[in-house]
PQR file with spaces between the fields and no chain letter, atoms N, CA, C, O and H, PARSE charges and radii, in Angstrom:
ATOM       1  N    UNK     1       0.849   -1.173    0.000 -0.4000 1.5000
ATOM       2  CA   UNK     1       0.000    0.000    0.000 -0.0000 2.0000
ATOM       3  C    UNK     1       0.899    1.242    0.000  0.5500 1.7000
ATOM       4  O    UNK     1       1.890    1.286    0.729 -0.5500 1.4000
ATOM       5  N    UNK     2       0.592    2.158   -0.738 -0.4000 1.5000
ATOM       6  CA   UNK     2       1.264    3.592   -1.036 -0.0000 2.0000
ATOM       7  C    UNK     2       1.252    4.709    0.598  0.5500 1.7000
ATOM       8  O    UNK     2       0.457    4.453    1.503 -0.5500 1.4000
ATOM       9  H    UNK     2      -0.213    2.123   -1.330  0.4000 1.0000
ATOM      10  N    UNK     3       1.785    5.334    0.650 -0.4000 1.5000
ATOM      11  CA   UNK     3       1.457    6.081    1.940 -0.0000 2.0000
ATOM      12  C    UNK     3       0.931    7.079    1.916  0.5500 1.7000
ATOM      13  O    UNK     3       1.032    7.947    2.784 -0.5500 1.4000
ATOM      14  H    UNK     3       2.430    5.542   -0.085  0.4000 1.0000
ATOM      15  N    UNK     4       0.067    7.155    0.604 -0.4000 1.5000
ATOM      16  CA   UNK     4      -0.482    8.735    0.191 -0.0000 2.0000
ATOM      17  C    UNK     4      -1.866    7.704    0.282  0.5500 1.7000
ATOM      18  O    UNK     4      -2.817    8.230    0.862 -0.5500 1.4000
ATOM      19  H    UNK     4      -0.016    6.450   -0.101  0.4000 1.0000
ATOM      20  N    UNK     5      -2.092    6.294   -0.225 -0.4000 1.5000
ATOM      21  CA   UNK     5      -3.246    5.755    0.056 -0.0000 2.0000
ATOM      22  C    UNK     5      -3.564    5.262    1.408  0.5500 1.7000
ATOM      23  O    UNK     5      -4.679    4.793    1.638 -0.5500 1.4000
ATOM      24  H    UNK     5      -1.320    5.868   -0.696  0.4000 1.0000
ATOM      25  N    UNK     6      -2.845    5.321    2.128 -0.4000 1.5000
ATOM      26  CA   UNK     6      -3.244    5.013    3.290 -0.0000 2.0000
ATOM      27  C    UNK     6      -3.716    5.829    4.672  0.5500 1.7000
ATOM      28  O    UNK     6      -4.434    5.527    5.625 -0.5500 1.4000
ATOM      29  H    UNK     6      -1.939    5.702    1.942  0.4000 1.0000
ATOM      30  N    UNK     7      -2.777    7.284    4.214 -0.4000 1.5000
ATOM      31  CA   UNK     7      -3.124    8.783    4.792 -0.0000 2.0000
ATOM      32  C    UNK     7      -4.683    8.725    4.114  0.5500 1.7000
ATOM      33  O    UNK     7      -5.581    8.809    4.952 -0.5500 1.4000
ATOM      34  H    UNK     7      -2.194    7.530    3.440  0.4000 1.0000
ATOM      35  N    UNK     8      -4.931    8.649    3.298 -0.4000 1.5000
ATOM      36  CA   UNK     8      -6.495    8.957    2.455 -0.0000 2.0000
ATOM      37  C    UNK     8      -7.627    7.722    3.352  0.5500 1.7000
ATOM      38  O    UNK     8      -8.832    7.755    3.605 -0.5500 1.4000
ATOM      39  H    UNK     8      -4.202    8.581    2.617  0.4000 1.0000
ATOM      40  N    UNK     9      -6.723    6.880    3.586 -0.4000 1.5000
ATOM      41  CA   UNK     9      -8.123    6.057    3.987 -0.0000 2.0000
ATOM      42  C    UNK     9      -7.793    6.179    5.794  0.5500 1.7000
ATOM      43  O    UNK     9      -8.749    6.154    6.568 -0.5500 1.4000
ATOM      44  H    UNK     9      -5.744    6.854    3.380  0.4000 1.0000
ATOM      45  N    UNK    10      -7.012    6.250    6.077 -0.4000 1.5000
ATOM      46  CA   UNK    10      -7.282    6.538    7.340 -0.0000 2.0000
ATOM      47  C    UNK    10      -7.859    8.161    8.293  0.5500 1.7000
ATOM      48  O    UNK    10      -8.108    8.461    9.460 -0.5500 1.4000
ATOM      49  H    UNK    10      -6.235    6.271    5.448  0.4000 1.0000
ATOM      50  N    UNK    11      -7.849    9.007    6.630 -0.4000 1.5000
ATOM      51  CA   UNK    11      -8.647   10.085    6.754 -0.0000 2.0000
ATOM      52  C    UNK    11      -7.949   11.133    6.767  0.5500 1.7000
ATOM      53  O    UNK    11      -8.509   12.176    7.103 -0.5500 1.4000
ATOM      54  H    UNK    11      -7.646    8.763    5.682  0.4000 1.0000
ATOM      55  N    UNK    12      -6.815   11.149    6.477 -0.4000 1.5000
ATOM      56  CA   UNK    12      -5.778   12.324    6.550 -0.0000 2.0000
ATOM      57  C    UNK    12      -5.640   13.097    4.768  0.5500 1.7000
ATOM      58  O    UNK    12      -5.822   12.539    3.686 -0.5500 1.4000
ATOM      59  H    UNK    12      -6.360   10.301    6.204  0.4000 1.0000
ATOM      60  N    UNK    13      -5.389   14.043    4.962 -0.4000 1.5000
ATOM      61  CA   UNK    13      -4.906   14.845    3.345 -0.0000 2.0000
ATOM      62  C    UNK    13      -4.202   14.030    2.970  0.5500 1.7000
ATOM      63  O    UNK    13      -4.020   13.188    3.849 -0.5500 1.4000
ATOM      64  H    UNK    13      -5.241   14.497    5.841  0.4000 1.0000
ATOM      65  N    UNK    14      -3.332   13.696    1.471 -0.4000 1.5000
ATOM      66  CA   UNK    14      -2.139   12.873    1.285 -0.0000 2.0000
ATOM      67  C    UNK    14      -0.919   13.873    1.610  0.5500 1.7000
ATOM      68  O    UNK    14       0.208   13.410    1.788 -0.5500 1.4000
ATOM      69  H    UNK    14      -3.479   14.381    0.757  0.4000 1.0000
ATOM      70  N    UNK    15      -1.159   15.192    1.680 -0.4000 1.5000
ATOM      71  CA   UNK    15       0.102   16.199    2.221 -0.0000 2.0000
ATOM      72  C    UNK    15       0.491   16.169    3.435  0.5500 1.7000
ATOM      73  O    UNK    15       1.536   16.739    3.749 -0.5500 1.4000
ATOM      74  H    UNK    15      -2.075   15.568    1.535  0.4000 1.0000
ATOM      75  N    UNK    16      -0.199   15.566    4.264 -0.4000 1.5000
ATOM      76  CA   UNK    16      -0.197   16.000    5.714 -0.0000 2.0000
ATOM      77  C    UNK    16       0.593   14.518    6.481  0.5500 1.7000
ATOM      78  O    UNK    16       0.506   13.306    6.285 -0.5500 1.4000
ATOM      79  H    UNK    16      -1.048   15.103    4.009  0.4000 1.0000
ATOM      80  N    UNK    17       1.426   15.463    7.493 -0.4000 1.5000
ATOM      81  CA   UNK    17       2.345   14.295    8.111 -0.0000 2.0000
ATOM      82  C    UNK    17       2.193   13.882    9.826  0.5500 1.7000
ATOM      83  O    UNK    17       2.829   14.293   10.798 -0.5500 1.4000
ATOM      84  H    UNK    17       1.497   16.448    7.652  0.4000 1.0000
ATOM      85  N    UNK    18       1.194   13.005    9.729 -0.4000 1.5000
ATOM      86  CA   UNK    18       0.393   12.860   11.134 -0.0000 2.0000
ATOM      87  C    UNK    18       1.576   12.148   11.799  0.5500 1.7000
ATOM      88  O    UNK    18       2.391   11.358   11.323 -0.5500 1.4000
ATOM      89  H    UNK    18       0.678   12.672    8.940  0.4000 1.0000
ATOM      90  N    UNK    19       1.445   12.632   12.989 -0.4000 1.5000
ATOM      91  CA   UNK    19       2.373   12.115   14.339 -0.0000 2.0000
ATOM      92  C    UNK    19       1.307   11.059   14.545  0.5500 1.7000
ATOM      93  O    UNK    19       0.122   11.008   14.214 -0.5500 1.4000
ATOM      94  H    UNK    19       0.783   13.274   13.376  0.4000 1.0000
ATOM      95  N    UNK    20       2.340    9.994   15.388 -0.4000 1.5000
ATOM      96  CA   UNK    20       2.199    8.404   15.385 -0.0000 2.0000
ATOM      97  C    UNK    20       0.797    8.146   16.585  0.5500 1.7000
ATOM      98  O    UNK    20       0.069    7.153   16.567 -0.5500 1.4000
ATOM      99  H    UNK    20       3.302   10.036   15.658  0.4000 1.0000
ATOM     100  N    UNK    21       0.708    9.032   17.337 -0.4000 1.5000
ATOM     101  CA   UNK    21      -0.362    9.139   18.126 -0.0000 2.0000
ATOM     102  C    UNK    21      -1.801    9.846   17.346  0.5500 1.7000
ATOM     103  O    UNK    21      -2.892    9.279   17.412 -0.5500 1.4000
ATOM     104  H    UNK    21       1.300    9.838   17.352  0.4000 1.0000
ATOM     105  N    UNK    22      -1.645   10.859   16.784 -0.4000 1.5000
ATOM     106  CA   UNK    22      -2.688   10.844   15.421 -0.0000 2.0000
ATOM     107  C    UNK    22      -2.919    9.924   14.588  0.5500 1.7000
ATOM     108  O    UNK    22      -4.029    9.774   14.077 -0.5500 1.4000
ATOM     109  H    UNK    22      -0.759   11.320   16.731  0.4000 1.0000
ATOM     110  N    UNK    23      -1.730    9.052   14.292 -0.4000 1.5000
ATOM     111  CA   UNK    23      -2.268    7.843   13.400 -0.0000 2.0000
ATOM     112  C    UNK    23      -3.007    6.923   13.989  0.5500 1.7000
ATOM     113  O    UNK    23      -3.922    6.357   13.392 -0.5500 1.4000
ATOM     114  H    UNK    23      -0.828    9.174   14.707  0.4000 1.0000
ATOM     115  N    UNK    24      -2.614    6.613   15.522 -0.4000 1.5000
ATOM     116  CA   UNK    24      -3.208    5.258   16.257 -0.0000 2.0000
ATOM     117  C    UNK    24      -4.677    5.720   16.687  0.5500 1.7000
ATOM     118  O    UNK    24      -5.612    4.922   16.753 -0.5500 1.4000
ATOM     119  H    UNK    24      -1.870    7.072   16.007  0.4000 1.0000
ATOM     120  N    UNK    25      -4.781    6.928   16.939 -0.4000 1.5000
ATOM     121  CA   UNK    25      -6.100    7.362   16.839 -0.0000 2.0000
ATOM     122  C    UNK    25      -7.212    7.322   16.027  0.5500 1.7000
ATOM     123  O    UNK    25      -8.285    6.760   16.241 -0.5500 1.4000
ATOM     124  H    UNK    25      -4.022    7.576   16.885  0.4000 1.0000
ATOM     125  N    UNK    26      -6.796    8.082   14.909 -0.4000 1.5000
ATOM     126  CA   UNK    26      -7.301    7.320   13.624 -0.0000 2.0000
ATOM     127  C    UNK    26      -7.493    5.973   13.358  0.5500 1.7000
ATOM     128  O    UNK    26      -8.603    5.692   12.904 -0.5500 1.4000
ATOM     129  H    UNK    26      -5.924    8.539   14.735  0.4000 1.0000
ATOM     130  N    UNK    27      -6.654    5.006   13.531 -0.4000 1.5000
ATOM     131  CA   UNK    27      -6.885    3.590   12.965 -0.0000 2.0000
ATOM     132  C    UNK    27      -7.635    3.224   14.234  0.5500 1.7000
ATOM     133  O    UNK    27      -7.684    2.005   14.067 -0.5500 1.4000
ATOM     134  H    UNK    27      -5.753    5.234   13.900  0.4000 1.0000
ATOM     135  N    UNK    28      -8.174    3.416   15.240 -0.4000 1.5000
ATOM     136  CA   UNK    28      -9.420    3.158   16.412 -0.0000 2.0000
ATOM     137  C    UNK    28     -10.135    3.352   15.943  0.5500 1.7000
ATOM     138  O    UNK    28     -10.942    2.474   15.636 -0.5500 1.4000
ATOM     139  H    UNK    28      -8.135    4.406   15.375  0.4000 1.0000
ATOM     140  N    UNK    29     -10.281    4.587   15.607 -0.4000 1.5000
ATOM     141  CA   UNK    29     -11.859    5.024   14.963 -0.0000 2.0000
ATOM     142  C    UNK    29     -12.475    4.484   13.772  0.5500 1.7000
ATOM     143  O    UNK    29     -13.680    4.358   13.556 -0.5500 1.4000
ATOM     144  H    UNK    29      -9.626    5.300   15.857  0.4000 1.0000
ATOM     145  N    UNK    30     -11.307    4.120   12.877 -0.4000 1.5000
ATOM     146  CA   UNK    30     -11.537    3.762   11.414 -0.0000 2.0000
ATOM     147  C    UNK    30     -12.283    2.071   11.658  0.5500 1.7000
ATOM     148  O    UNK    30     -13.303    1.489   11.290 -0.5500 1.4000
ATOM     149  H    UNK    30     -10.328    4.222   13.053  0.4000 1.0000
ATOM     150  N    UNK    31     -11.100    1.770   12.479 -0.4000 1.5000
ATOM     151  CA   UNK    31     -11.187   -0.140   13.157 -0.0000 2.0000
ATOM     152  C    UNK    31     -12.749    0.168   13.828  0.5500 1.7000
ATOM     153  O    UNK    31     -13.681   -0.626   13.698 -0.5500 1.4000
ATOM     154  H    UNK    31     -10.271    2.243   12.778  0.4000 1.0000
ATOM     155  N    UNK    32     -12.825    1.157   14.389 -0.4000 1.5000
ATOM     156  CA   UNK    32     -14.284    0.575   15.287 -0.0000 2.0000
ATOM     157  C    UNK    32     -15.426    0.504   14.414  0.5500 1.7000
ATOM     158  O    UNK    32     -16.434   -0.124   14.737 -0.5500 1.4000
ATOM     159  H    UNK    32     -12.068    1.802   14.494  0.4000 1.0000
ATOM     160  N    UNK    33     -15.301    1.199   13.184 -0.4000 1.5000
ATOM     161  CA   UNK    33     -16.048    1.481   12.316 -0.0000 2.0000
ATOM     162  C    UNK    33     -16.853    0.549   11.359  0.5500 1.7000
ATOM     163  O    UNK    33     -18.027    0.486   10.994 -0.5500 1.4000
ATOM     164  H    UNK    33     -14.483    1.709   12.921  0.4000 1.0000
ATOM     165  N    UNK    34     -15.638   -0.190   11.100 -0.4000 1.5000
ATOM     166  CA   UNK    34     -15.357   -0.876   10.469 -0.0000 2.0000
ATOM     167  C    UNK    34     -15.834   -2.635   10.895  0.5500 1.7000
ATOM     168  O    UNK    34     -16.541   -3.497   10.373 -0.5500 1.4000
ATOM     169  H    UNK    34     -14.684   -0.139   11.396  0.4000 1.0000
ATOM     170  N    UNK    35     -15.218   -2.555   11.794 -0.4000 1.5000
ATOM     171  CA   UNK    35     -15.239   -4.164   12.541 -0.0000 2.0000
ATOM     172  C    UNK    35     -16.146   -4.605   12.536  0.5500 1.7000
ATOM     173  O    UNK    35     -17.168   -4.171   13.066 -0.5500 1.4000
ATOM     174  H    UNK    35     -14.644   -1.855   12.219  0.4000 1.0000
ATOM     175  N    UNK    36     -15.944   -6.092   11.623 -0.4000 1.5000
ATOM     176  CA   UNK    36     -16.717   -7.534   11.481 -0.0000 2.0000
ATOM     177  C    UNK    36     -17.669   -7.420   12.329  0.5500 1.7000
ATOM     178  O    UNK    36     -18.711   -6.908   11.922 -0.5500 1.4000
ATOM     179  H    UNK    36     -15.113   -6.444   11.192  0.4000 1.0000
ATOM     180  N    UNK    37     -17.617   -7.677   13.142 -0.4000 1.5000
ATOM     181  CA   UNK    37     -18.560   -8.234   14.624 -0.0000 2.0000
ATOM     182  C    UNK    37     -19.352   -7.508   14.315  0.5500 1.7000
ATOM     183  O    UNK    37     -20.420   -8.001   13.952 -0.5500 1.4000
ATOM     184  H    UNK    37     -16.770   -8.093   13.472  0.4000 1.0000
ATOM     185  N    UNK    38     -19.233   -6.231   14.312 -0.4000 1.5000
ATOM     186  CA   UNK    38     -20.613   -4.706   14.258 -0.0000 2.0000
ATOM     187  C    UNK    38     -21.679   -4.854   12.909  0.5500 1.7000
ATOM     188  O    UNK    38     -22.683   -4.144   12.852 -0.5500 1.4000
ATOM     189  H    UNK    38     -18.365   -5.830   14.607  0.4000 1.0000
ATOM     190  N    UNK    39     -21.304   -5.994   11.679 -0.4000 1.5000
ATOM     191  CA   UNK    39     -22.201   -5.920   10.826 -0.0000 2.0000
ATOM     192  C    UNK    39     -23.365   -7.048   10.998  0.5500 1.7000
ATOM     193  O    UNK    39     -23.591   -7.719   12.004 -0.5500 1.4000
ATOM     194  H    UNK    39     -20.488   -6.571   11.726  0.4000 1.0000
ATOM     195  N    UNK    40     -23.902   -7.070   10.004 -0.4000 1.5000
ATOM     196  CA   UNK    40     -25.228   -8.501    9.861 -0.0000 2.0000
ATOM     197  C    UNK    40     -24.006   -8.922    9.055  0.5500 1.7000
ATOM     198  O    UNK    40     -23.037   -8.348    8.557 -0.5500 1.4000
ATOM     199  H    UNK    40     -23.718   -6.524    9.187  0.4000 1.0000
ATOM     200  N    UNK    41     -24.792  -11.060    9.196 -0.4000 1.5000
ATOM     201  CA   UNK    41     -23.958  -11.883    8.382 -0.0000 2.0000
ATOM     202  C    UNK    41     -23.411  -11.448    6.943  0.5500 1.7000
ATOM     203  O    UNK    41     -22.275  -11.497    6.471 -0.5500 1.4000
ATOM     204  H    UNK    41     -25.579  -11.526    9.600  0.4000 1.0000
ATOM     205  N    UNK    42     -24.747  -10.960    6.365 -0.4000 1.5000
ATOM     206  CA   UNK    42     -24.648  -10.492    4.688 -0.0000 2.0000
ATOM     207  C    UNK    42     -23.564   -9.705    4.568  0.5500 1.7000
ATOM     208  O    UNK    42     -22.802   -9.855    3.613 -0.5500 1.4000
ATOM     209  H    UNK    42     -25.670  -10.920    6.748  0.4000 1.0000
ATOM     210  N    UNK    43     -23.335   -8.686    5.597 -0.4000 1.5000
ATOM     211  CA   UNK    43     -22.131   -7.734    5.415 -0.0000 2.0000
ATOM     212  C    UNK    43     -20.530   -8.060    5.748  0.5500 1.7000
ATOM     213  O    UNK    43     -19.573   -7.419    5.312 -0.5500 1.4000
ATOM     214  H    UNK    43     -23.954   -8.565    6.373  0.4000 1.0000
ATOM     215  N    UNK    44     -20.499   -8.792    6.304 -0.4000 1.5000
ATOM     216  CA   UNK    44     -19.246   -9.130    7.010 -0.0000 2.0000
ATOM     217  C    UNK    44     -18.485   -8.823    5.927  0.5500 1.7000
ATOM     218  O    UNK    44     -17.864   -7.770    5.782 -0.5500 1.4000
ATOM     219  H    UNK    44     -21.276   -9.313    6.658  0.4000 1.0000
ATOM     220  N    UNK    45     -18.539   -9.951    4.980 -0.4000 1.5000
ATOM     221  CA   UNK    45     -17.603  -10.212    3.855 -0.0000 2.0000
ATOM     222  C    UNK    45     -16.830   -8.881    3.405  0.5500 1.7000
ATOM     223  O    UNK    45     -15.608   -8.975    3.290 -0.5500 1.4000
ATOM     224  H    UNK    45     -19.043  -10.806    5.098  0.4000 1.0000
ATOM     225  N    UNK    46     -17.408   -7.723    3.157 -0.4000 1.5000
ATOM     226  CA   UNK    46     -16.973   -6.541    2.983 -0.0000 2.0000
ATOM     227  C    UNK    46     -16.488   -5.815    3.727  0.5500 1.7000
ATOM     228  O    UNK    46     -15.576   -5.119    3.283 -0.5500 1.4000
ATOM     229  H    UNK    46     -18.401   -7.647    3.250  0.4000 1.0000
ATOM     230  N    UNK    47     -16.949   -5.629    5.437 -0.4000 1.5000
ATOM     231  CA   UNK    47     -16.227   -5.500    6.524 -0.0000 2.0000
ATOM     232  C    UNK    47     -15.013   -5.736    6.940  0.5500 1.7000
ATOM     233  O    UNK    47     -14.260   -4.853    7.349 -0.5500 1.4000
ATOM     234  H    UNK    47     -17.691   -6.195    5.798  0.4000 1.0000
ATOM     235  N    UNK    48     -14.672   -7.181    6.855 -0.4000 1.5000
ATOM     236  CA   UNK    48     -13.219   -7.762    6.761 -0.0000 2.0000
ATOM     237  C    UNK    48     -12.406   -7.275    5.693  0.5500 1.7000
ATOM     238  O    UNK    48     -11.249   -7.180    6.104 -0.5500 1.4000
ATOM     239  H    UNK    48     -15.284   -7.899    6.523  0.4000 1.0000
ATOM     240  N    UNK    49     -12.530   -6.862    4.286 -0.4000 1.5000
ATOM     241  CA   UNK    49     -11.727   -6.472    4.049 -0.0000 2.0000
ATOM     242  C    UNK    49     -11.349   -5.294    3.811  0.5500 1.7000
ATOM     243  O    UNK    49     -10.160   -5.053    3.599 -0.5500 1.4000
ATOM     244  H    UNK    49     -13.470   -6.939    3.952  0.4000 1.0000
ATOM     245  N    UNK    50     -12.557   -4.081    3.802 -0.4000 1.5000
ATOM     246  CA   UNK    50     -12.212   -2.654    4.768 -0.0000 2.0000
ATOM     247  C    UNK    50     -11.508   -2.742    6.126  0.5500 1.7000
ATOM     248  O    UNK    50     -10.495   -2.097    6.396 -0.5500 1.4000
ATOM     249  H    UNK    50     -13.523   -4.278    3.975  0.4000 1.0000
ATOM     250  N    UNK    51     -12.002   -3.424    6.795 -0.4000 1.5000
ATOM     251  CA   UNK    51     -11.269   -3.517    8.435 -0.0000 2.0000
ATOM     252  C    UNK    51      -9.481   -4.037    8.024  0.5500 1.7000
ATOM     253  O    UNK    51      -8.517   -3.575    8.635 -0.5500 1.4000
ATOM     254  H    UNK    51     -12.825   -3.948    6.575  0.4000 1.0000
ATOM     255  N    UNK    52      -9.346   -5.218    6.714 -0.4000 1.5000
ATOM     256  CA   UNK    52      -7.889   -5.700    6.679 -0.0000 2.0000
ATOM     257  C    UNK    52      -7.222   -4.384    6.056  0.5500 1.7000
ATOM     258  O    UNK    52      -6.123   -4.050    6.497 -0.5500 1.4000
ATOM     259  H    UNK    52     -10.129   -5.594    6.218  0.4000 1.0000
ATOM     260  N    UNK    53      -7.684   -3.802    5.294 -0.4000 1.5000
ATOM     261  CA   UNK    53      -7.344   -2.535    4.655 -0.0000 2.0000
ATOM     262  C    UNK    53      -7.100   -1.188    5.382  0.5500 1.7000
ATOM     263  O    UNK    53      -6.470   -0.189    5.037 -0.5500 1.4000
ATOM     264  H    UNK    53      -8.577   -4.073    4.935  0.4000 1.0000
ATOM     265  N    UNK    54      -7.581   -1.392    6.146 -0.4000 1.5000
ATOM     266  CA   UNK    54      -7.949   -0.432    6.979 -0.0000 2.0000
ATOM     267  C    UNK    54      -5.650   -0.805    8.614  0.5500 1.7000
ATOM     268  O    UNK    54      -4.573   -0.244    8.817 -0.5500 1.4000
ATOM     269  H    UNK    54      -8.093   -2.204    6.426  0.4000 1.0000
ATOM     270  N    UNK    55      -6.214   -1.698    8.967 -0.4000 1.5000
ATOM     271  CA   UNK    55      -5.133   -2.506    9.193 -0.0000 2.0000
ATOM     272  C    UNK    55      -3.796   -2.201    8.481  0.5500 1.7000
ATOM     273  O    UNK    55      -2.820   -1.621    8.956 -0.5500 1.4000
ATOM     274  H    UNK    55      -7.089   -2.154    8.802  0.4000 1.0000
ATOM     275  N    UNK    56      -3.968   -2.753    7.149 -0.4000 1.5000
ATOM     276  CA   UNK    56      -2.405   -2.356    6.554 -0.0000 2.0000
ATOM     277  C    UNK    56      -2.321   -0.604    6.635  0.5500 1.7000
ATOM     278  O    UNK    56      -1.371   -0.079    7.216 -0.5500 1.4000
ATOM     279  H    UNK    56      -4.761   -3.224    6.763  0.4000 1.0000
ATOM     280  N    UNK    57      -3.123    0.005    6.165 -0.4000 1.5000
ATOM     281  CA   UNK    57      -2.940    1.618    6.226 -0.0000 2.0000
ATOM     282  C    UNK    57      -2.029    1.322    7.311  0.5500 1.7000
ATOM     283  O    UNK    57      -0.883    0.879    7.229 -0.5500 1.4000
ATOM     284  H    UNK    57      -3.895   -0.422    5.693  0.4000 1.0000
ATOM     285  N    UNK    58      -2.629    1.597    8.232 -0.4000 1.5000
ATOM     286  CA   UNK    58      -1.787    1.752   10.111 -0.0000 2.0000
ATOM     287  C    UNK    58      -0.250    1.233   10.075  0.5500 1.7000
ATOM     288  O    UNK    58       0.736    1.736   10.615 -0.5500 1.4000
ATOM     289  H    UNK    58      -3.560    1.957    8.299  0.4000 1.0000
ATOM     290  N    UNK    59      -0.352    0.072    9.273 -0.4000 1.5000
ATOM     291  CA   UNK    59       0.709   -0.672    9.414 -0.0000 2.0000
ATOM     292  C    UNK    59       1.926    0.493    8.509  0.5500 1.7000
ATOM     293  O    UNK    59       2.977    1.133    8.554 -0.5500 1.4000
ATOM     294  H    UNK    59      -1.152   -0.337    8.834  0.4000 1.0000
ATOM     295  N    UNK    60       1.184    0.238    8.027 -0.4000 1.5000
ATOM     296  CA   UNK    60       2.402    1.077    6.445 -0.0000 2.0000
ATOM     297  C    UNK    60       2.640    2.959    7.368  0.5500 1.7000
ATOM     298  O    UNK    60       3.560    3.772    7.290 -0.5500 1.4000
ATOM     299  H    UNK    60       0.331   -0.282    7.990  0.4000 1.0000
ATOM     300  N    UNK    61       1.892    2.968    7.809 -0.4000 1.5000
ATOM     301  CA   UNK    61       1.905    5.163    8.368 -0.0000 2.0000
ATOM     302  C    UNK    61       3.017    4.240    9.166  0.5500 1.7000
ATOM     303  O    UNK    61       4.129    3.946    8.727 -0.5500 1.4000
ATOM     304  H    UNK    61       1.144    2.307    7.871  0.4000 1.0000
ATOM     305  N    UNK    62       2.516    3.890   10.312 -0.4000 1.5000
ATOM     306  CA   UNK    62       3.344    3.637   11.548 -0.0000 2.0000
ATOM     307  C    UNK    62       4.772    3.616   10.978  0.5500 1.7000
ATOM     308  O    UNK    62       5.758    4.221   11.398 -0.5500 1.4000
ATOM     309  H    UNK    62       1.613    4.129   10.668  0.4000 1.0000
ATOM     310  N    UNK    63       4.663    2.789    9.935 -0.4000 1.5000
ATOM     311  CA   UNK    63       6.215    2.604    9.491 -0.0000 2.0000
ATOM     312  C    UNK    63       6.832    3.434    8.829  0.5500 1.7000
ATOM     313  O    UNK    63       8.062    3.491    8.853 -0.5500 1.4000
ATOM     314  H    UNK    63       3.862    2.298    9.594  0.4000 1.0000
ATOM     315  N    UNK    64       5.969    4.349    8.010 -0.4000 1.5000
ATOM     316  CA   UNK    64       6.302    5.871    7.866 -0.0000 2.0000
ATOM     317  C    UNK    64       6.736    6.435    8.624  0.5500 1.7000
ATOM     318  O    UNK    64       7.944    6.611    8.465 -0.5500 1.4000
ATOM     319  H    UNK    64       4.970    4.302    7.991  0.4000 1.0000
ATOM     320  N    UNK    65       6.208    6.973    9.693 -0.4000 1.5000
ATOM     321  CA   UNK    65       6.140    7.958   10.403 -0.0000 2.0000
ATOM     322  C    UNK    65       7.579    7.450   11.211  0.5500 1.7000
ATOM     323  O    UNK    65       8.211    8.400   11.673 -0.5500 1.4000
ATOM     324  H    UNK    65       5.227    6.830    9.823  0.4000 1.0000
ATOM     325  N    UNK    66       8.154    6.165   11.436 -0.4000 1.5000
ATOM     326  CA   UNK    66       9.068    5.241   12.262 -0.0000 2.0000
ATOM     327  C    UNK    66      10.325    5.849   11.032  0.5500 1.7000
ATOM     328  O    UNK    66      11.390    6.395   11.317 -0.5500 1.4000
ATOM     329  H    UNK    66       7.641    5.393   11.060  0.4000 1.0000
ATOM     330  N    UNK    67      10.036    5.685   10.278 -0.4000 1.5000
ATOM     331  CA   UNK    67      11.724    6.111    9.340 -0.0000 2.0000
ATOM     332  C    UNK    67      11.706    7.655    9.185  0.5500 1.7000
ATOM     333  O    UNK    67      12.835    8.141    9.119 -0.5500 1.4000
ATOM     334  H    UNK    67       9.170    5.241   10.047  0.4000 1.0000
ATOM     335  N    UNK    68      10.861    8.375    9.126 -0.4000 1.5000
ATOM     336  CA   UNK    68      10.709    9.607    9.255 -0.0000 2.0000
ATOM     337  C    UNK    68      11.416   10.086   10.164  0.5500 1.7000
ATOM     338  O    UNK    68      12.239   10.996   10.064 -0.5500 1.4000
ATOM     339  H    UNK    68       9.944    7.980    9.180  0.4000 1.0000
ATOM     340  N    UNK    69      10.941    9.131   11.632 -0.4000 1.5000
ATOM     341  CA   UNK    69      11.792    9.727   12.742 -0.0000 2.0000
ATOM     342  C    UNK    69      12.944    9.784   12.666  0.5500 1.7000
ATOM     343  O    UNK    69      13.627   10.688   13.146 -0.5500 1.4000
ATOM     344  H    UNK    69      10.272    8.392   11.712  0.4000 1.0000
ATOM     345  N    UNK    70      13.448    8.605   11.907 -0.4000 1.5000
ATOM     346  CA   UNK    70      15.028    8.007   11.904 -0.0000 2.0000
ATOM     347  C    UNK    70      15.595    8.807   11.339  0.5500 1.7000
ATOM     348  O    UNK    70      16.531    9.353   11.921 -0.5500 1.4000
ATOM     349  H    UNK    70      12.892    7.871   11.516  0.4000 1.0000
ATOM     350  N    UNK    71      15.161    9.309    9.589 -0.4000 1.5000
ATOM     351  CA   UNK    71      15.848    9.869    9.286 -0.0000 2.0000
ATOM     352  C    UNK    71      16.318   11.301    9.422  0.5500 1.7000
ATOM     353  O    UNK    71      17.245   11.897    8.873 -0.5500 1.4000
ATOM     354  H    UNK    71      14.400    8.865    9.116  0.4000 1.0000
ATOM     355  N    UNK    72      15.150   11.796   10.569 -0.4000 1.5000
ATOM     356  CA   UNK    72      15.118   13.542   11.098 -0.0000 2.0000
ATOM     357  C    UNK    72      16.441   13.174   12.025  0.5500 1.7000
ATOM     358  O    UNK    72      17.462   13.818   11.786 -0.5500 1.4000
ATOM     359  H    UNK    72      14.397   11.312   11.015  0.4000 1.0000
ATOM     360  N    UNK    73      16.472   12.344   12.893 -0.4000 1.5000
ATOM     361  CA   UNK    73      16.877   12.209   13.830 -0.0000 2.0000
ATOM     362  C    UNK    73      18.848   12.068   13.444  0.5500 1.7000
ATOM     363  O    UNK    73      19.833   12.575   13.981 -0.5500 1.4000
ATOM     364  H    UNK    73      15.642   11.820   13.087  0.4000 1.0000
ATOM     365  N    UNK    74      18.673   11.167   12.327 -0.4000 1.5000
ATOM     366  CA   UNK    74      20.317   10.924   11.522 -0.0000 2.0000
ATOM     367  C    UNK    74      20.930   11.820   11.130  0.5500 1.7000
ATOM     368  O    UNK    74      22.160   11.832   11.184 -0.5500 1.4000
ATOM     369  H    UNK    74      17.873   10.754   11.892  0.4000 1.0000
ATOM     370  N    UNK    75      19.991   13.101   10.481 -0.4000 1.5000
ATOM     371  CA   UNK    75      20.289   14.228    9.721 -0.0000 2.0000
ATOM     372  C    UNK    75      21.124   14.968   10.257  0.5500 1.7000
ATOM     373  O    UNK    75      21.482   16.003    9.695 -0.5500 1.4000
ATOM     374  H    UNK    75      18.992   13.091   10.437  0.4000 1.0000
């Protein structure tokens, strides 16, 4: 996943460079939103893979935002 698509689905501008506590915030809200359990049977199927999608976003910022630090920090 791109990190300009994952700022977009976790609700951020693609310009904007959310601190790691803005991101985990976001992916709560997005996850609660989202989550399996909260639909009827018929829906799940689509749930899970907004909610897995939803998941990698977080995964991929976090790891953004983690080399970001590194490399401010190396500079």
């Amino acid at each position: 996943m791109q990190v300009d698509d994952a700022r977009e689905l976790l609700g951020f501008s693609s310009d904007s460079h959310p601190t790691p506590s803005q991101i985990k915030a976001a992916y709560r809200r997005k996850a609660w939103e989202s989550h399996p359990d909260r639909f009827p049977a018929h829906e799940k199927s689509h749930a899970e893979s907004k909610f897995k999608s939803i998941s990698e976003a977080y995964s991929c910022l976090q790891a953004a935002a983690k080399q970001e630090r590194g490399n401010f920090v190396a500079a």
